[in-house]
LOROZA-48337 format. One record per residue (C-alpha): x, y, z. Coordinates in pm, whole numbers, plus 32768, in hexadecimal, padded with zeros to 4 digits. Example, Ala and Ser with C-alpha at 12.3 -4.5 7.8 and 13.67 -1.06 7.14 Angstrom:
REM LOROZA-48337
ATOM | 84CE | 7E3E | 830C
ATOM | 8557 | 7F96 | 82CA
***
This chain:
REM LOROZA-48337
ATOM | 7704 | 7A7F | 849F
ATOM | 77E0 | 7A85 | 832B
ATOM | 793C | 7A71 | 83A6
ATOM | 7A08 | 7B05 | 827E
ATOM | 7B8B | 7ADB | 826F
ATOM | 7B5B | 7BA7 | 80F6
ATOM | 7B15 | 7CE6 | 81A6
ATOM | 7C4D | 7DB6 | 81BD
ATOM | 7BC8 | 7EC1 | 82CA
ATOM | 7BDB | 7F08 | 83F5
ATOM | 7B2A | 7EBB | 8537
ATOM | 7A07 | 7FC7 | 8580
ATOM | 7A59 | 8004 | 86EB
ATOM | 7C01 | 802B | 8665
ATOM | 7B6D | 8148 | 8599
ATOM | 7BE5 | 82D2 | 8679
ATOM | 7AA9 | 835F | 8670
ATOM | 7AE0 | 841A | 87B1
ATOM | 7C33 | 8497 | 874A
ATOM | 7BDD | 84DF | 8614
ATOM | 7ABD | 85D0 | 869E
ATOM | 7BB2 | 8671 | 8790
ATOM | 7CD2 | 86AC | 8691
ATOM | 7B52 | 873C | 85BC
ATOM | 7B27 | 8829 | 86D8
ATOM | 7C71 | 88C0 | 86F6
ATOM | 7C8F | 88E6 | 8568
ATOM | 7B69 | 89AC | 8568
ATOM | 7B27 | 8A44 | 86BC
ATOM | 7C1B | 8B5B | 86AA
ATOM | 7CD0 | 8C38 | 859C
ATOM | 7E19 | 8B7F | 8541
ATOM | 7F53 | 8C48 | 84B4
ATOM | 7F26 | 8B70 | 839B
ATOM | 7DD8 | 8BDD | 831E
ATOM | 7EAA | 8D0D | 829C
ATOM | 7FB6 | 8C55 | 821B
ATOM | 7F71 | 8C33 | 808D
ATOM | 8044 | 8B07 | 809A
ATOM | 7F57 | 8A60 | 8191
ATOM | 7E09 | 8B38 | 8192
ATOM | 7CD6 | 8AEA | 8251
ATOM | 7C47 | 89BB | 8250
ATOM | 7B21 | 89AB | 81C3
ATOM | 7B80 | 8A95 | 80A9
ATOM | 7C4F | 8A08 | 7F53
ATOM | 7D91 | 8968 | 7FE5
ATOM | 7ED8 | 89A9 | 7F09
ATOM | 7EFF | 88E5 | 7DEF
ATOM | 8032 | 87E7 | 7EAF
ATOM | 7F6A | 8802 | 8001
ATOM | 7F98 | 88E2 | 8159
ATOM | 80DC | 8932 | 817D
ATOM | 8087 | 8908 | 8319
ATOM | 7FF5 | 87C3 | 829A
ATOM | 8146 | 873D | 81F9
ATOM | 8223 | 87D3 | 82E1
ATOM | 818D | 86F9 | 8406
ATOM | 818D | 85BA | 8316
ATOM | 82E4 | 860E | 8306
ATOM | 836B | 864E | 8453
ATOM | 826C | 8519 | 84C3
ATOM | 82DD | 8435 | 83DE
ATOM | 8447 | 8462 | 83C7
ATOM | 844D | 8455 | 852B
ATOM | 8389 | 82D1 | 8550
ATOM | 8438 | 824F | 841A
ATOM | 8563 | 831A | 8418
ATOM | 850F | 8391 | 82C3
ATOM | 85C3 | 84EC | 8200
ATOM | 848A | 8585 | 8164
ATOM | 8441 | 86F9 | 8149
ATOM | 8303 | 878F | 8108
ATOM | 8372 | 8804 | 7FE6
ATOM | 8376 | 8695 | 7F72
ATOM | 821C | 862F | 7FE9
ATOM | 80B2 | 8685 | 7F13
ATOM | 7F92 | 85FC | 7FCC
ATOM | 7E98 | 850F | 7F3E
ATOM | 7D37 | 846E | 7FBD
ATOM | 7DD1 | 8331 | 8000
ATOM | 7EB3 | 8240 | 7F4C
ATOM | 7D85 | 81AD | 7E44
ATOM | 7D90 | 8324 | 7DC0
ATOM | 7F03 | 8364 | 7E06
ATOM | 7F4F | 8232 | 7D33
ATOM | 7E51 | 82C1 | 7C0B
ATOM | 7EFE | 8421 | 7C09
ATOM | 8038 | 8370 | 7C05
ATOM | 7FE7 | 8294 | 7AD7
ATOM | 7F39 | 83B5 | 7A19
ATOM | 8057 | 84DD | 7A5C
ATOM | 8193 | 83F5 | 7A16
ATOM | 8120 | 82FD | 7911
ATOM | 809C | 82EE | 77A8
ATOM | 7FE0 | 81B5 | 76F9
ATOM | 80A6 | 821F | 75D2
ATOM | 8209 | 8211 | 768B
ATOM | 81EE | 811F | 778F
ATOM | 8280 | 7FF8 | 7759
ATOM | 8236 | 7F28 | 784F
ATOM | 8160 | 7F2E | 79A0
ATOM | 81E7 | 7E4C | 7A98
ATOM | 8103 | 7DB9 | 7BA4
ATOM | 81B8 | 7CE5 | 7CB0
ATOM | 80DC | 7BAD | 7CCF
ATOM | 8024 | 7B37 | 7DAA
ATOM | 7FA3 | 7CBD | 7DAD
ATOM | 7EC9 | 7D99 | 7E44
ATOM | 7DA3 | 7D14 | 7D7E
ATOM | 7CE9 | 7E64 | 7D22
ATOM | 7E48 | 7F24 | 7CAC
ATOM | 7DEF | 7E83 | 7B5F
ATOM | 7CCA | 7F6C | 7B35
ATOM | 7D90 | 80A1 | 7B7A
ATOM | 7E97 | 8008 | 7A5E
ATOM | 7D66 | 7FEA | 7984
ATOM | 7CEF | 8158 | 79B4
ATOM | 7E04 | 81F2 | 794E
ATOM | 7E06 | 8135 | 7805
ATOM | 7F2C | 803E | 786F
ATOM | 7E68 | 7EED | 7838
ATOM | 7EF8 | 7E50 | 7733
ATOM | 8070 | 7ED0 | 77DD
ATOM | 8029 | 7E12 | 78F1
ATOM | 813A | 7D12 | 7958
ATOM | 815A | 7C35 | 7AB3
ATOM | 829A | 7C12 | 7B6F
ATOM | 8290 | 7AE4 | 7C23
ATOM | 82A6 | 7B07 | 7DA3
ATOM | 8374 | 799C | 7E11
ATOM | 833D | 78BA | 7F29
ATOM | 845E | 7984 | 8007
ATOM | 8391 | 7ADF | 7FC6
ATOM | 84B7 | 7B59 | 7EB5
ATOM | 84B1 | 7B88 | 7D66
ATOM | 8577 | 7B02 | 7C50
ATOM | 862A | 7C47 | 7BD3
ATOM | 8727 | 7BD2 | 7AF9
ATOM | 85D6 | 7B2C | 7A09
ATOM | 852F | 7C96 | 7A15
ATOM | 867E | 7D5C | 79E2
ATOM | 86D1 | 7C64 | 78B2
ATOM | 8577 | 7CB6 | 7809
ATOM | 85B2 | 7E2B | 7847
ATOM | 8710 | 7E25 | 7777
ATOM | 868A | 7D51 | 7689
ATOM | 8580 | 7E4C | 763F
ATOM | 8640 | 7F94 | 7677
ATOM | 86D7 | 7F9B | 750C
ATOM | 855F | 7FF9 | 74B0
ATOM | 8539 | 8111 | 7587
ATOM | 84D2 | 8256 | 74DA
ATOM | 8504 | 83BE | 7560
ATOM | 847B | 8403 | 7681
ATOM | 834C | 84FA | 767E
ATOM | 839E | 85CE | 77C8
ATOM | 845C | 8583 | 78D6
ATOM | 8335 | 8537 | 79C1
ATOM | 82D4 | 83E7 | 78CB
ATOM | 8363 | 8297 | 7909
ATOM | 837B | 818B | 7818
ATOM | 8332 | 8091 | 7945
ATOM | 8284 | 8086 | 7A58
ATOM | 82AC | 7F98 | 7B90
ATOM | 81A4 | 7F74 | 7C9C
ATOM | 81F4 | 7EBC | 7DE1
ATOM | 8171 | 7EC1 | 7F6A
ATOM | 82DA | 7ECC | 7FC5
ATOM | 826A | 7EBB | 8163
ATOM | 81B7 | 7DA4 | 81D8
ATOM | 811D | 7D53 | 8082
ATOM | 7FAA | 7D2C | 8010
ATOM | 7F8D | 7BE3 | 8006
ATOM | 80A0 | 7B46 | 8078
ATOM | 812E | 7C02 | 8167
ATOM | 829F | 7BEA | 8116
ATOM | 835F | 7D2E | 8117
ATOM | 8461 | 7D4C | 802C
ATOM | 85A6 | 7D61 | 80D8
ATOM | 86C1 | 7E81 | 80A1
ATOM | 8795 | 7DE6 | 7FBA
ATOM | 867C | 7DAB | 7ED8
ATOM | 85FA | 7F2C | 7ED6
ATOM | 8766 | 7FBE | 7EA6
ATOM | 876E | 7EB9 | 7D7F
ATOM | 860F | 7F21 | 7CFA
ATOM | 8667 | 8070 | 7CF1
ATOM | 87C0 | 8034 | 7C30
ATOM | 86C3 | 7F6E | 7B49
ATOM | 85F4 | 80A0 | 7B40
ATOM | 86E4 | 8199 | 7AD5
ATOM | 8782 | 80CA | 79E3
ATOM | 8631 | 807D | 78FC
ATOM | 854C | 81DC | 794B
ATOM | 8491 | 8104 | 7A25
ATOM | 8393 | 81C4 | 7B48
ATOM | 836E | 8108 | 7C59
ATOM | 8232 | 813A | 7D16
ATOM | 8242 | 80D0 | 7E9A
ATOM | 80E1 | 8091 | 7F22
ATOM | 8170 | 80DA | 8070
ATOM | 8007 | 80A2 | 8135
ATOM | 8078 | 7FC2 | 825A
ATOM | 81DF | 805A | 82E7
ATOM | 814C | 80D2 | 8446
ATOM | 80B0 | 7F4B | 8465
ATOM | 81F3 | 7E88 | 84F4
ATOM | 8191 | 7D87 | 85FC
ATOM | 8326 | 7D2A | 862D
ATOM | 8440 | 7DC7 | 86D8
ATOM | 84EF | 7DFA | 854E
ATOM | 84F2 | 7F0A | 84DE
ATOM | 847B | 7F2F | 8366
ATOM | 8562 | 7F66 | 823A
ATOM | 85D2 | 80A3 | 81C1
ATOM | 84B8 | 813E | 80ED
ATOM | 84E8 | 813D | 7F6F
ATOM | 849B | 82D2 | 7F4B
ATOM | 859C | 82D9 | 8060
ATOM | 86A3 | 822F | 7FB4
ATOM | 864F | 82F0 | 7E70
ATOM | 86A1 | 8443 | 7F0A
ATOM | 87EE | 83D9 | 7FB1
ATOM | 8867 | 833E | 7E57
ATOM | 87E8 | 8455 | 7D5E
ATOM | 88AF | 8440 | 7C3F
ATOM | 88DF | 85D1 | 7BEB
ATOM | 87A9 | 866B | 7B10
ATOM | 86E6 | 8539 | 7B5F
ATOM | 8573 | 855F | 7BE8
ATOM | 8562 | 8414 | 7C89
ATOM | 84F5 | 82A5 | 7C18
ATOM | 83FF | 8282 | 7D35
ATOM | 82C4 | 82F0 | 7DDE
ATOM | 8252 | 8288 | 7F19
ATOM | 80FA | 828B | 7F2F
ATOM | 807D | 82AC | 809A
ATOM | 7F0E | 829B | 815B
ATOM | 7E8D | 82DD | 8280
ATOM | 7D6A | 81FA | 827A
ATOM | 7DE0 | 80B8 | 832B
ATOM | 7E5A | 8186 | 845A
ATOM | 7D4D | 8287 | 8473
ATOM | 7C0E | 81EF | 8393
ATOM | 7BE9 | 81F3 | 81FD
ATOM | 7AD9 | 82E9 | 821E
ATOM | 7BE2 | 841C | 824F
ATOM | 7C73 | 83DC | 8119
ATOM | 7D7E | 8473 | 8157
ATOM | 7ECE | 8438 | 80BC
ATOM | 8034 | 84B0 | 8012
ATOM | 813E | 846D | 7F16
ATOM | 82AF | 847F | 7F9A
ATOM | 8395 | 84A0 | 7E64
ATOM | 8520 | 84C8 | 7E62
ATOM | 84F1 | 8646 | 7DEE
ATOM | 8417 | 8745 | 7E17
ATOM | 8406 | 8766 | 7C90
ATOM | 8360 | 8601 | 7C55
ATOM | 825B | 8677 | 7D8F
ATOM | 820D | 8799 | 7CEA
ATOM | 818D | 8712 | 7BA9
ATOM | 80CD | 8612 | 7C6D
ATOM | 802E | 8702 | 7CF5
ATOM | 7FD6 | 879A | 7B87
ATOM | 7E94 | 86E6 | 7B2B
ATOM | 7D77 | 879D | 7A9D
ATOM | 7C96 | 873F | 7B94
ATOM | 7D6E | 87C4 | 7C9A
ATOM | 7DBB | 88E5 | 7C14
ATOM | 7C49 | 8924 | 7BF7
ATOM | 7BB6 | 88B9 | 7D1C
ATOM | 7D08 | 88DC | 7E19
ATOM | 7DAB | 87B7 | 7EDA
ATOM | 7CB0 | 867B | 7F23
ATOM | 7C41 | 8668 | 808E
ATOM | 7CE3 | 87B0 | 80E8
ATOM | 7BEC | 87BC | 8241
ATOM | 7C55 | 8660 | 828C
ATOM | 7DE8 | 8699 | 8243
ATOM | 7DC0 | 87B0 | 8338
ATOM | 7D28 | 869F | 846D
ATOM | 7E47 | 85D7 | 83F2
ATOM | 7F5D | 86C7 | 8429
ATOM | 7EAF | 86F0 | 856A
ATOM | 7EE7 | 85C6 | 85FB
ATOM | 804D | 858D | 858A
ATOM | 808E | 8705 | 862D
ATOM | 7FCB | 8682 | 8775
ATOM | 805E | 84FB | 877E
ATOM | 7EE1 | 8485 | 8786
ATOM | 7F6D | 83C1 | 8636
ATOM | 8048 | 8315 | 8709
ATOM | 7F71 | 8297 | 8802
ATOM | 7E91 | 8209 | 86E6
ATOM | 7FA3 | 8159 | 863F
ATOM | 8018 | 80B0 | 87CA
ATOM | 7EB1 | 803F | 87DF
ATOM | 7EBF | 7F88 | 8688
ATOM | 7FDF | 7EF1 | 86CA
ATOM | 7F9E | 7E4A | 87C6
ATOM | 7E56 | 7DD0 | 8784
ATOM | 7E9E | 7D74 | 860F
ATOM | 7FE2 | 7CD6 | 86AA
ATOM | 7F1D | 7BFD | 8796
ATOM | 7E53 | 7BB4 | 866A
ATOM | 7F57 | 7B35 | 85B9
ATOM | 7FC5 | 7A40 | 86BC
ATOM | 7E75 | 79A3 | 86FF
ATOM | 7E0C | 798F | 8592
ATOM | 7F66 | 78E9 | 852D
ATOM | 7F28 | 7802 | 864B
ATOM | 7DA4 | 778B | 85CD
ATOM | 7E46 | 774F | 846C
ATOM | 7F54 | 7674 | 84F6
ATOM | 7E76 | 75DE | 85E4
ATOM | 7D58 | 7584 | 84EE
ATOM | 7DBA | 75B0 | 8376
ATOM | 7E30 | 7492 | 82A4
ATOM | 7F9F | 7436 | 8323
ATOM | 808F | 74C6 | 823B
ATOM | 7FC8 | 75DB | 8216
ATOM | 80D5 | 772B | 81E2
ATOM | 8096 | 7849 | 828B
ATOM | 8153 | 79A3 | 822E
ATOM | 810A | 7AD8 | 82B6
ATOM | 80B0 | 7B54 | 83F1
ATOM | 81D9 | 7C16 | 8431
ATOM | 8130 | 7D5E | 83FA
ATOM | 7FF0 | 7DFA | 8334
ATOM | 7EA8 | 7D59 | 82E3
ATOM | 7EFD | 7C02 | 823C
ATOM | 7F71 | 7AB7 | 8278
ATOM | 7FA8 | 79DF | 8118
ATOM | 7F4C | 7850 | 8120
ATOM | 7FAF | 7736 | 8068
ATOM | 7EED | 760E | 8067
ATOM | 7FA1 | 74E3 | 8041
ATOM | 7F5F | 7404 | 7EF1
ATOM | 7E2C | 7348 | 7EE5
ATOM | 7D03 | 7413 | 7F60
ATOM | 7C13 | 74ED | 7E66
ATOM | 7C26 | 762F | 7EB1
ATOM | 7AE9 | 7696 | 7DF5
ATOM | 7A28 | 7599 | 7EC6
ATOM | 7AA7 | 763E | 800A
ATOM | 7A48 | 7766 | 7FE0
ATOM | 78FF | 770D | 7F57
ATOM | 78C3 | 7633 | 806C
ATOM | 793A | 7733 | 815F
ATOM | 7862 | 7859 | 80AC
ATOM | 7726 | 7787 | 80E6
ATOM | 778D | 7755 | 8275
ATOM | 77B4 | 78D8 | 82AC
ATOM | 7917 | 7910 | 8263
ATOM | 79AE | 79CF | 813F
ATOM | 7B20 | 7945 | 80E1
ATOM | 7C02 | 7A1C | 7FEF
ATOM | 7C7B | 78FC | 7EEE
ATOM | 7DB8 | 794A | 7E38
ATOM | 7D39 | 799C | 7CD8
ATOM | 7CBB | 7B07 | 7D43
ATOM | 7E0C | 7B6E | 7D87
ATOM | 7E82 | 7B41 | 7C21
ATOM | 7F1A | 7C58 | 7B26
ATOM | 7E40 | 7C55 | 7A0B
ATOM | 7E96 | 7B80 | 78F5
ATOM | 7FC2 | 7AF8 | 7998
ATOM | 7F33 | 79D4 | 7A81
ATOM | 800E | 7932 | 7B66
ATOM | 7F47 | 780F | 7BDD
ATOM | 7F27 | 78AF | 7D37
ATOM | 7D8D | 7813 | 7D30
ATOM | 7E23 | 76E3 | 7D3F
ATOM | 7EA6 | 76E1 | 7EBB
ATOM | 7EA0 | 7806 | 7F12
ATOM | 7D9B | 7902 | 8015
ATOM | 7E07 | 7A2D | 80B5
ATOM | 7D6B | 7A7C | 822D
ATOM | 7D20 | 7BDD | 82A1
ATOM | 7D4C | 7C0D | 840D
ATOM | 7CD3 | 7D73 | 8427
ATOM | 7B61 | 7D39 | 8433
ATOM | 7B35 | 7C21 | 8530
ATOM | 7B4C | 7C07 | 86A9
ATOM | 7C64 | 7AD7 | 86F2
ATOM | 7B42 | 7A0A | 879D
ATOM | 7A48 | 7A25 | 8663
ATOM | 7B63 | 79C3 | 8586
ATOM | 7BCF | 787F | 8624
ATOM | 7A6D | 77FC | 8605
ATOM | 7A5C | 7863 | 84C1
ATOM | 7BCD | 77CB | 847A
ATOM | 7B3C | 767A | 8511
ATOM | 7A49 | 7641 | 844F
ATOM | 7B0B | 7694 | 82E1
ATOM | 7BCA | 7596 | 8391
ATOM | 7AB6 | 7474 | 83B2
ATOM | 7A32 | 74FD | 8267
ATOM | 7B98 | 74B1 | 81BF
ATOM | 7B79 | 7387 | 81F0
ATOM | 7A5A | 730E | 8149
ATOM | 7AF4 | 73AA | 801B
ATOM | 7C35 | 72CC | 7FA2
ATOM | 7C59 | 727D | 7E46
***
């Protein structure tokens, strides 16, 4: 058996099938009130162009009751998952000819770059280092902002943004970290300040295997600070797919006002063909109306949180000493440095060849801006393998480390 730690998904038997068929059933078995309703209308006809109103009214009342959010539906336009919520994003509030600058926090979610790269913002493309502590150095990127701001010329609409920042701000992809309050309420001073969009790949919020609670959300903060006639500096760009599987694709925006929602929601495609998924949103809606969601999300918790504990243990127990493990706390991820002397390309050559597939630091790069994180660095999914098949695996990267010192 390959034993990959690369493999950021989840667990077949974590995956609701059961629940998912139920919430199917009751969707579809009977007439609902809001098959009439043209700001839901049936499923399986064109949904409206922002998504069921039903839909986003349960997102709401679900979500701002676990995470004590302030979100109204008028503020939410659904998406098929956060890959595509990040794309309509990029394309509806950005211009190649405009943006400035695309900032990446790095170590990043390795295939964001892609997205960046579809929307004609390669050569924008700009890394803000992610430190050893999980922070970032804000007074460097504010000071290159002001420097460049003299240059700015007039902004084509109100919905384009000279910058753009992307960040996991939750339990981060790779690392882990989660960037603490002080930090957003500084970003977003940053963000107003320099016409700078921040977009919040907020994927991993409901995975929190502590007693702390996390942060204040950046679209959160946004709306209770609204400067007057402001649409927002952030999106928060939510998913579904590591609670209730990535096939759903099911997804939303959250913005500050319902203005910036709306012209999400304003992309040809949509228009044409009506709001992605709109079945799916509807089985969704479903199970936050029910609490089925919230059974799903206890189950991952605690077996991802057991996870956590026995994979931390193997690496502490048979890694190189030294060896600096982040993450853990919450999501998918935990982030390793390797101590100086060993060659990382060797390990995970070796460790390829004896059926286990390591994620070396230089995938999780911003492109064109390397960091050096293939040097030391791997990241370790714990989503895909049972705790026991893990440690094995963890062993033997171990043994196989050590054959490989410079």
């Amino acid at each position: 058996m390959v034993v990959t730690f690369f493999r950021g998904h989840p667990t077949d038997r974590l995956l609701p099938a059961s629940l998912i068929l139920e919430a199917a059933n009751r969707v579809l078995g009977s007439p609902k009130p809001y098959s009439n309703d043209e700001k839901s209308r049936n499923p399986l006809t064109y949904g409206p162009d922002e998504g069921s109103y039903f839909v986003r009214q349960q997102i709401c009342k679900w979500y701002n009751g676990v995470l004590n959010g302030t979100a109204t539906p008028e503020c939410i336009n659904l998406t098929n998952g956060a890959s595509y919520g990040a794309l309509i994003a990029l394309l509806r509030t950005t211009s190649p000819q405009y943006t400035k600058g695309a900032y990446v926090v790095s170590p990043t979610y390795f295939l964001i770059n892609g997205i960046f790269e579809d929307v004609g913002l390669r050569k924008q493309l700009r890394s803000l280092c992610e430190k050893d502590d999980g922070r970032y150095d804000l007074d460097a990127l504010e000071a290159e902002l002001a420097h460049e701001k003299e240059s700015s010329p007039q902004k084509p609409s109100r919905f384009t943004f000279r910058y753009v920042l992307y960040l996991v701000p939750t339990h981060n992809n790779p690392s882990g970290h989660t960037v603490p309050l002080e930090d957003r309420k500084r970003l977003l001073e940053i963000a107003r300040r320099y016409d700078l969009l921040i977009l919040a790949d907020e994927v991993y919020e409901w995975l929190n295997y502590t007693d702390k609670p996390n942060p204040t959300s950046l679209t959160t903060l946004d709306r209770e600070t609204l400067p007057e006639g402001s649409i927002g500096n952030v999106i928060g760009n939510y998913t579904i797919s590591k609670v209730l599987g990535p096939g759903l694709r099911v997804g939303w925006h959250e913005t500050a006002t319902p203005e910036l929602a709306y012209h999400l929601s304003q992309l040809g495609s949509v228009k044409s063909g009506g709001t992605p998924a709109h079945l799916n949103t509807y089985f969704v809606g479903d199970m936050m109306e029910s609490g089925a969601i919230d059974k799903v999300i206890l189950n991952l918790n605690t077996v991802y949180g057991e996870r956590a504990h026995a994979y931390r243990a193997a690496m502490e127990k048979y890694l190189p000493a030294g060896t600096k493990i982040d993450g853990g706390n919450g999501g998918y991820f935990f982030w390793l440095r390797f101590p100086n002397g060993y060659d990382i390309h060797a390990i995970t050559q070796k460790c390829k060849d004896a059926g286990i597939m390591l994620a070396p630091g230089q995938h999780f790069e911003v492109t064109g801006q390397p960091h050096g994180w293939g040097d030391h660095h791997f990241r370790v999914s714990l989503s895909y393998h049972e705790s026991d098949e893990a440690t094995e695996a963890i062993k033997k990267w171990g043994e196989i480390s050590q054959t490989c010192r410079k």
